[in-house]
Backbone as a printed PyTorch tensor [residue, N CA C, xyz], in Angstrom:
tensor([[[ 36.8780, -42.6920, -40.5430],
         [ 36.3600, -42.1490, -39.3000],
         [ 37.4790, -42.0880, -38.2720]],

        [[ 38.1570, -43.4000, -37.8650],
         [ 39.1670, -43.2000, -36.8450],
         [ 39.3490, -42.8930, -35.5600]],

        [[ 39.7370, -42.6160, -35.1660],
         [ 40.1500, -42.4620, -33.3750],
         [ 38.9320, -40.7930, -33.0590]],

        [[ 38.9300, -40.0270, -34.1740],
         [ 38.1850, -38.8190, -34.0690],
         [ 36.6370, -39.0330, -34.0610]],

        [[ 36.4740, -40.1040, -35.0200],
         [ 35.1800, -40.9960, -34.7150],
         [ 34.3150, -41.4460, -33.5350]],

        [[ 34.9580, -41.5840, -32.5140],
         [ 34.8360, -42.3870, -31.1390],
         [ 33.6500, -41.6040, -29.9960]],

        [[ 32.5560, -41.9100, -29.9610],
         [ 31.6630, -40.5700, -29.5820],
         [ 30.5380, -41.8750, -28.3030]],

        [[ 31.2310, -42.9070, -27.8370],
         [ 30.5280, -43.1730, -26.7090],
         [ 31.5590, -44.4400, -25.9100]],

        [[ 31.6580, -44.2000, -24.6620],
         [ 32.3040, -45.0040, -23.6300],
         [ 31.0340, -46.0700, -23.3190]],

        [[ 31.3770, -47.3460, -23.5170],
         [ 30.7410, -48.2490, -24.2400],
         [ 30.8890, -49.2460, -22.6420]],

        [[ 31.5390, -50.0680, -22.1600],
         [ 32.0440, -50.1180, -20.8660],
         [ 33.1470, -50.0760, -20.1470]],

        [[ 33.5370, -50.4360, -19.1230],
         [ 34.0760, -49.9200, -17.6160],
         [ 34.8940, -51.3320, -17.1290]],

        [[ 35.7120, -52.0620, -17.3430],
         [ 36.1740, -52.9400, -16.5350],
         [ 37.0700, -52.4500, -14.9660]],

        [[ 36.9510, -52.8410, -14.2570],
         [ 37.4960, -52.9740, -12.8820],
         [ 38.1090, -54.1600, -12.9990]],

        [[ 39.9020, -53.9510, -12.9260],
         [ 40.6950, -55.1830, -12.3290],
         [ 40.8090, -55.0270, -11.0690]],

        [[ 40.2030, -56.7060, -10.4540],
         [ 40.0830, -56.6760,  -8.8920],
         [ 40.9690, -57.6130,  -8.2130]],

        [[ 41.7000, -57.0240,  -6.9290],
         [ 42.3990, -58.3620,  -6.2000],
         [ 41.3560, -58.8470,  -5.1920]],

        [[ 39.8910, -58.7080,  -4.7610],
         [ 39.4080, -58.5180,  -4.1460],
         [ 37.8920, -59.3890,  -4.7380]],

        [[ 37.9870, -60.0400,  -5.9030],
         [ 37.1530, -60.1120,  -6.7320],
         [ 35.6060, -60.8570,  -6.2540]],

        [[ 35.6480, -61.2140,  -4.7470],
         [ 34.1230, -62.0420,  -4.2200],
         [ 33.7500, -60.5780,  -3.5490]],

        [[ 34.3080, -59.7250,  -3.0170],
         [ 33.6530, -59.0800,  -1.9080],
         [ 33.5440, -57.6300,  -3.1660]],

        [[ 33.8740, -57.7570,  -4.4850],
         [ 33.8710, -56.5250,  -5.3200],
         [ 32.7420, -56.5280,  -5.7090]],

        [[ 32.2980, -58.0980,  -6.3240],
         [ 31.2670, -58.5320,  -6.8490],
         [ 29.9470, -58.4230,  -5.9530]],

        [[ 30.2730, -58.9610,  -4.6650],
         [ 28.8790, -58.7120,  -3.6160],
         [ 28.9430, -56.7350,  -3.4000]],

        [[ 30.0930, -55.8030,  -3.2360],
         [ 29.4150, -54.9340,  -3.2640],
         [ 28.8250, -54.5810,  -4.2720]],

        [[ 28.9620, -54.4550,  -5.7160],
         [ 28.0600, -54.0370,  -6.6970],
         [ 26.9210, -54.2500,  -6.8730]],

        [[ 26.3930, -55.9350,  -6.7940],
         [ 25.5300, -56.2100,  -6.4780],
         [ 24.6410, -55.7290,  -5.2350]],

        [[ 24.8310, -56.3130,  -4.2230],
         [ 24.3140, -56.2670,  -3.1400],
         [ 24.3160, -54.7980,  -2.3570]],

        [[ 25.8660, -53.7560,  -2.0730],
         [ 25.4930, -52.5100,  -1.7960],
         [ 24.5960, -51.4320,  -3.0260]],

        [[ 25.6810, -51.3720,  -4.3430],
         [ 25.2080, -50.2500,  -5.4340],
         [ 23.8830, -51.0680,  -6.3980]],

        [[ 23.5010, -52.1820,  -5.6670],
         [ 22.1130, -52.9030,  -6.3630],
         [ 22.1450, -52.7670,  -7.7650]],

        [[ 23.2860, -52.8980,  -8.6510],
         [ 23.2630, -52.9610,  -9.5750],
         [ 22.9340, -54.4230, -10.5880]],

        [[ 22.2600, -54.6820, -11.4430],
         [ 21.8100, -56.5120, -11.7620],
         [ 23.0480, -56.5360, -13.1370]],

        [[ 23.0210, -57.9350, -12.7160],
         [ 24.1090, -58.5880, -13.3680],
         [ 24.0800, -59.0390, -14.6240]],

        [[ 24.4320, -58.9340, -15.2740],
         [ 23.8100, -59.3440, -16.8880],
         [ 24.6670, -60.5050, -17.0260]],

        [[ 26.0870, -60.9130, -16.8570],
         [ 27.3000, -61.9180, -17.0100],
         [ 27.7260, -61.9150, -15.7210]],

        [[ 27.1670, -63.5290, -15.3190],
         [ 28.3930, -63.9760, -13.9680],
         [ 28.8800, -65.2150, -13.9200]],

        [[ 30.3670, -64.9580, -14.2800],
         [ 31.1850, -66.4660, -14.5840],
         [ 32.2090, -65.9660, -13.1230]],

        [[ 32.6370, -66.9350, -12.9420],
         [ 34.1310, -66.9720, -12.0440],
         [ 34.8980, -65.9960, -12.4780]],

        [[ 35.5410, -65.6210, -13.5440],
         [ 36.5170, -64.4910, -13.7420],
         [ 35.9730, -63.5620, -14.5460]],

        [[ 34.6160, -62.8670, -14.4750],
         [ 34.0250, -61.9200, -15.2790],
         [ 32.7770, -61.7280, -14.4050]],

        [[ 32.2440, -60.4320, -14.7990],
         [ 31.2410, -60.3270, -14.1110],
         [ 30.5230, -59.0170, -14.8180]],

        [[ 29.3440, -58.8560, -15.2770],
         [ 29.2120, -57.4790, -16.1610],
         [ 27.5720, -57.0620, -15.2190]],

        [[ 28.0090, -56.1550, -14.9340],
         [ 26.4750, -55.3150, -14.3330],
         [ 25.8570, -54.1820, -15.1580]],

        [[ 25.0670, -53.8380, -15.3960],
         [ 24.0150, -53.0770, -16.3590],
         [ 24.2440, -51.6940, -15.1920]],

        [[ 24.7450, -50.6490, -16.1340],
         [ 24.6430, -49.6790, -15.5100],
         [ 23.7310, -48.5940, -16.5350]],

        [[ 22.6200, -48.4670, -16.4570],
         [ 22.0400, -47.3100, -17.4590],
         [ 22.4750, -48.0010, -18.8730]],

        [[ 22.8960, -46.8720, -19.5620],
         [ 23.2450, -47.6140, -21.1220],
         [ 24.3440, -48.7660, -21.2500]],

        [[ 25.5670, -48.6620, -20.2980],
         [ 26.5200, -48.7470, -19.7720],
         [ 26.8810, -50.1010, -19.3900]],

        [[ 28.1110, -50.9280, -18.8280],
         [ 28.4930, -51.9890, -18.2880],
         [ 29.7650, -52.1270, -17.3370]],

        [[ 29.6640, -52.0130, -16.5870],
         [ 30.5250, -52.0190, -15.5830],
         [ 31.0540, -53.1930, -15.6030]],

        [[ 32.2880, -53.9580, -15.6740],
         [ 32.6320, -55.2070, -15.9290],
         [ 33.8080, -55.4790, -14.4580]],

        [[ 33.9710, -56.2790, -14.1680],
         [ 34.9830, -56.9960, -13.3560],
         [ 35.9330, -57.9240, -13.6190]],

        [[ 36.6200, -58.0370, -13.5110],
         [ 37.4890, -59.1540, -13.4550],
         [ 38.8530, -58.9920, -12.9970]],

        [[ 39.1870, -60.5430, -12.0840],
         [ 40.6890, -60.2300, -11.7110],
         [ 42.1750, -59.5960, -11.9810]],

        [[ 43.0370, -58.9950, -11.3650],
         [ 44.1670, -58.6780, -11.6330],
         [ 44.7030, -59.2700, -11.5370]],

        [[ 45.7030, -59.3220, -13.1480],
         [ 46.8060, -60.4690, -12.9610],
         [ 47.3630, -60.6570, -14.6150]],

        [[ 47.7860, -61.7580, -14.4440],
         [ 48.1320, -62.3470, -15.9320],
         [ 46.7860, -62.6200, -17.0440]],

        [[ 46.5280, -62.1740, -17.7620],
         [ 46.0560, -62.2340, -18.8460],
         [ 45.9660, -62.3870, -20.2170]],

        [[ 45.2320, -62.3000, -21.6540],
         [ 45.6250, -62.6820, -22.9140],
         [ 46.0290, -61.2390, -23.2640]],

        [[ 46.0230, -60.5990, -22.8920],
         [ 47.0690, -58.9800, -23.2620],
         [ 48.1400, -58.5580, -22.7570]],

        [[ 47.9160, -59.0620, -21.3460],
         [ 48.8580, -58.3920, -20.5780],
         [ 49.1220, -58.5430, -19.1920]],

        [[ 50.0950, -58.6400, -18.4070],
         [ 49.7120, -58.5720, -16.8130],
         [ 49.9190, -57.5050, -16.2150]],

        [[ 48.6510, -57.5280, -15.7020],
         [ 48.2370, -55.9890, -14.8340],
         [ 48.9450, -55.5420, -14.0310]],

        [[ 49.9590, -56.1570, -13.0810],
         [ 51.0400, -55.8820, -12.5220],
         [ 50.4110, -55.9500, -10.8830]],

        [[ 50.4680, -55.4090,  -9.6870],
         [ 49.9250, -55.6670,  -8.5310],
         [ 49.4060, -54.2040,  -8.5180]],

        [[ 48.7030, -54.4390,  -7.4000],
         [ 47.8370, -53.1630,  -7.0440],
         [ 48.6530, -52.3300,  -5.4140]],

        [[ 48.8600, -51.1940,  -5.0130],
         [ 48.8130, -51.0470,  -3.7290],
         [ 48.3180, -50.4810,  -3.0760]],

        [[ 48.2890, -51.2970,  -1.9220],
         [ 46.5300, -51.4250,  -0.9900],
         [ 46.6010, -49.7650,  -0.9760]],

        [[ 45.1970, -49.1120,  -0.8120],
         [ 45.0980, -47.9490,  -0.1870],
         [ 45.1140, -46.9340,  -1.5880]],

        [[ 45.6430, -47.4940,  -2.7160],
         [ 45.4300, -46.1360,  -3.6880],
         [ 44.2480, -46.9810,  -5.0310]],

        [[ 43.6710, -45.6360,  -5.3770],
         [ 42.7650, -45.6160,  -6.5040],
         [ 43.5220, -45.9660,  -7.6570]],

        [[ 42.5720, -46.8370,  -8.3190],
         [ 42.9130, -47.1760,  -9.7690],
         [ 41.8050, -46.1840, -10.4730]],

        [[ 41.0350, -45.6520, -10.2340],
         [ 40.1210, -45.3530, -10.8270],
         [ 38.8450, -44.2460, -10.2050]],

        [[ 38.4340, -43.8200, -10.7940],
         [ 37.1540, -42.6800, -10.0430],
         [ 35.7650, -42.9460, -10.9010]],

        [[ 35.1360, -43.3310, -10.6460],
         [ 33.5800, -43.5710, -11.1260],
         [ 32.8460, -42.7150, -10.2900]],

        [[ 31.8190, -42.0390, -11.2930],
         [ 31.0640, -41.0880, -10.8770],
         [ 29.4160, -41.3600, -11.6240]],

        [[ 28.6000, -41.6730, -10.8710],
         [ 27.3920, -41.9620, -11.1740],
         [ 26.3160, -40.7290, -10.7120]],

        [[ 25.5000, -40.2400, -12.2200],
         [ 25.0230, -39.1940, -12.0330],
         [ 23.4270, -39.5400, -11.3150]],

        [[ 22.6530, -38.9440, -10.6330],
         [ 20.9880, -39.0700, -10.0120],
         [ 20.5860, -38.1100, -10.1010]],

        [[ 19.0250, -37.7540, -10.0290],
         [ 18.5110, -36.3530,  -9.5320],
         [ 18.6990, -36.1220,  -8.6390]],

        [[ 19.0780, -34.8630,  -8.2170],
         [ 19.3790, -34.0460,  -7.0220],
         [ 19.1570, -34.2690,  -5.4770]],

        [[ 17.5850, -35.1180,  -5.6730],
         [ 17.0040, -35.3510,  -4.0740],
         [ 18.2080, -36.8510,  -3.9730]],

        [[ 18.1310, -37.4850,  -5.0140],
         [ 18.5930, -38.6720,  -4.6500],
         [ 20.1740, -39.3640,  -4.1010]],

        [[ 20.8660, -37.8710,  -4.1600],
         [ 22.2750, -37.8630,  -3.0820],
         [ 21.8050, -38.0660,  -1.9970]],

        [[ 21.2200, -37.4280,  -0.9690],
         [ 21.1410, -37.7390,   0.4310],
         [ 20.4180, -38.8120,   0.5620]],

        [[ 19.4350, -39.2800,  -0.3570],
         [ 18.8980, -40.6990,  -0.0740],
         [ 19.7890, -41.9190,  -0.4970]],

        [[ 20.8910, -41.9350,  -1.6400],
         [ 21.6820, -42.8080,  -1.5200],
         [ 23.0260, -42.4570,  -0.8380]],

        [[ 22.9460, -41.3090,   0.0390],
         [ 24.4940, -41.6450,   1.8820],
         [ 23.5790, -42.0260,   2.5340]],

        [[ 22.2630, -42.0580,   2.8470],
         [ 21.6370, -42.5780,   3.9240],
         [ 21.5430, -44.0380,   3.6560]],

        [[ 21.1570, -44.6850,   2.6180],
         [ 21.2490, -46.1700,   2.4920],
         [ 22.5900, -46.8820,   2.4330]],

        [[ 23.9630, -46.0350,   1.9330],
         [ 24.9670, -46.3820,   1.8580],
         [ 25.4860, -46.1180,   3.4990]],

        [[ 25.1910, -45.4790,   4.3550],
         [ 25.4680, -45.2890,   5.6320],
         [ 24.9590, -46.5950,   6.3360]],

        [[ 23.4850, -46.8140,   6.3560],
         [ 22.7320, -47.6440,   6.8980],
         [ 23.5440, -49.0790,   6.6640]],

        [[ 23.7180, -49.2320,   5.7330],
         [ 24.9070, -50.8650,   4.8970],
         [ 26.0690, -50.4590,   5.2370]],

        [[ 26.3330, -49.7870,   6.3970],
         [ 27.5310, -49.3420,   6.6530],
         [ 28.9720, -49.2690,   6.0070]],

        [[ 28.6280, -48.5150,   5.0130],
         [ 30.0850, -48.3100,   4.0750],
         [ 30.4830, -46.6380,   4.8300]],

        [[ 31.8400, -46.8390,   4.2080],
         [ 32.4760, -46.0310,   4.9530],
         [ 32.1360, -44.8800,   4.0050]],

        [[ 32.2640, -43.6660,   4.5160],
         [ 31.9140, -42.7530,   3.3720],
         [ 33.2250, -41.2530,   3.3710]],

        [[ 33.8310, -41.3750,   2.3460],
         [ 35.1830, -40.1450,   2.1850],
         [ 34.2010, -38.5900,   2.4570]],

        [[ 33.2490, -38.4140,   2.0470],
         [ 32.7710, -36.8180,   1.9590],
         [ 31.0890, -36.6900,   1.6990]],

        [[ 30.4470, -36.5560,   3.2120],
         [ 28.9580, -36.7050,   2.7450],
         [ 28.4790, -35.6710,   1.8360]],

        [[ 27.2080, -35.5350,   1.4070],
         [ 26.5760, -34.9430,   0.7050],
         [ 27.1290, -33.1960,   0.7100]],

        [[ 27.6390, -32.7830,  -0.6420],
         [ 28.0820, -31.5100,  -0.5210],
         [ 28.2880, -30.7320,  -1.7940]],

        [[ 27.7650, -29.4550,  -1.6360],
         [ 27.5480, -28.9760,  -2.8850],
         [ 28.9620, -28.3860,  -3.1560]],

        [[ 28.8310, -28.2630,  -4.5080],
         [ 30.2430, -27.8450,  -5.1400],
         [ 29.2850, -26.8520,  -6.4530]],

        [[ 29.3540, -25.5650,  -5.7540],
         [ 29.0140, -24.5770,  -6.6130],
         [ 29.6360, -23.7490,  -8.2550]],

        [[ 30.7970, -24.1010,  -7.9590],
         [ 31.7290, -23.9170,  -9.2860],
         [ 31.7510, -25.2720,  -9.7620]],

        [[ 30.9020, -26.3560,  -9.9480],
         [ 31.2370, -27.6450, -10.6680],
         [ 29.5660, -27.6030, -11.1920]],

        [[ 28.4950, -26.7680,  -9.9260],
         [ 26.9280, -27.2610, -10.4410],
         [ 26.4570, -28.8770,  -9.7870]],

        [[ 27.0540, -29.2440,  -8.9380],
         [ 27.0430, -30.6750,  -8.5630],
         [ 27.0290, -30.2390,  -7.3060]],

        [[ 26.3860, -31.7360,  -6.8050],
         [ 25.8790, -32.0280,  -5.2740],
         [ 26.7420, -33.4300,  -5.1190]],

        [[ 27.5800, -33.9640,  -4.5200],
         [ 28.4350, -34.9720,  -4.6650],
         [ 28.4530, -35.6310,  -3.3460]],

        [[ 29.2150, -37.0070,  -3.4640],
         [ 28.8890, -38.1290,  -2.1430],
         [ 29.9620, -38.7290,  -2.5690]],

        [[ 31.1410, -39.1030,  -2.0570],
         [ 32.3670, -39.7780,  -2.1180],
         [ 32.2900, -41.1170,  -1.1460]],

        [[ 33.0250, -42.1510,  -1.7950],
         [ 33.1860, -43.5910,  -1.1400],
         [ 33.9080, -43.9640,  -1.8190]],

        [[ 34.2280, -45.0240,  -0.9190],
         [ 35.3710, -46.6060,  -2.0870],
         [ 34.3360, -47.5050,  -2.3790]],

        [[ 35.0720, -48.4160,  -2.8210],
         [ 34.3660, -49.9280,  -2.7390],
         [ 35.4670, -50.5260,  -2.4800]],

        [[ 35.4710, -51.7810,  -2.3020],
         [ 36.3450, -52.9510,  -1.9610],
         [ 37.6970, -52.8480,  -2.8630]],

        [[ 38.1910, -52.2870,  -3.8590],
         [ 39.0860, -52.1520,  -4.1820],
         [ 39.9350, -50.9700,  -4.1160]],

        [[ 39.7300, -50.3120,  -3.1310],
         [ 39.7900, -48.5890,  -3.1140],
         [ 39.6690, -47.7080,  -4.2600]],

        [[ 38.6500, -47.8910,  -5.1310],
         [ 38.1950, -47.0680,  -6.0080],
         [ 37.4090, -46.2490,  -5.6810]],

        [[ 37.5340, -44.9690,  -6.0540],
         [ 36.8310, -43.9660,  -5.6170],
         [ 35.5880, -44.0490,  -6.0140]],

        [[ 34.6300, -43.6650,  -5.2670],
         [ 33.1120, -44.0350,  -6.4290],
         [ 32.4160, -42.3950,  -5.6920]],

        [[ 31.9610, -41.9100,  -6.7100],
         [ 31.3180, -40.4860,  -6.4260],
         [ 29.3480, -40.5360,  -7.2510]],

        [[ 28.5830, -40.3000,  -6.0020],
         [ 27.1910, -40.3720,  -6.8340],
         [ 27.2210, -38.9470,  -6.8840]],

        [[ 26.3140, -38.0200,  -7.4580],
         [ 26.4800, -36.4810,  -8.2000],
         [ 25.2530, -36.3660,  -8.9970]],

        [[ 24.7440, -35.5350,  -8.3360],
         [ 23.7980, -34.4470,  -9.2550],
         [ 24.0090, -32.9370,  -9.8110]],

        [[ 23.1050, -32.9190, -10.5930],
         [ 23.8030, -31.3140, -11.3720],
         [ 22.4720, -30.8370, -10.7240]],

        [[ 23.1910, -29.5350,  -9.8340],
         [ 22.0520, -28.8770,  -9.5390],
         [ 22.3260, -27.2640, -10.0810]]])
């Protein structure tokens, strides 16, 4: 089978320098529930999916090297039905997160899109196909 074999993205780790206030936003802003929470791991149930956490740094593979402040490691894009973009910038507004690009259609993509960070400046985009 082999590398051509490979037919599902299984989960998502996030290396964080940021790792208490990464963990309370997932939880607590994107209300996502936690399936694993140790001190240096953290796994949230996303749909089929697992969004995982854990610190940047030295590790049993490798060291991640440092991060610098202000740029993306990463772009996560979480899909909803259509109504449910403007209802999640209005709750993400209300919890006052900062928001890169409110609710806006993108007609050559078929998507309705909502741009933000989270605590590690990762881009996070919610998106419907309309």
């Amino acid at each position: 089978m082999g590398l051509g074999g490979i037919s599902n993205l299984d989960y998502t780790v996030l290396l964080c320098s940021k790792m208490i206030e990464t963990r309370a936003f997932y939880r607590d802003i994107m209300q996502f529930p936690i399936e694993v929470d140790l001190e240096n791991w953290v796994n949230f149930r996303v749909g089929g999916t697992i969004l995982a956490l854990r610190p940047r740094g030295v590790w049993s593979v490798c060291d991640d090297g440092a991060s610098v402040s202000g740029s993306a490691a990463a772009q996560l894009a979480f899909r909803v039905p259509p109504p449910a973009v403007d209802e999640c910038h209005a709750e993400l507004v209300a919890k006052g997160v900062q928001i890169l690009r409110e609710p806006t259609d993108l007609p050559n993509w078929r998507h309705r899109t909502l741009f933000f960070r989270d605590p590690e400046d990762n881009i996070i985009e919610i998106y419907a196909e309309i």
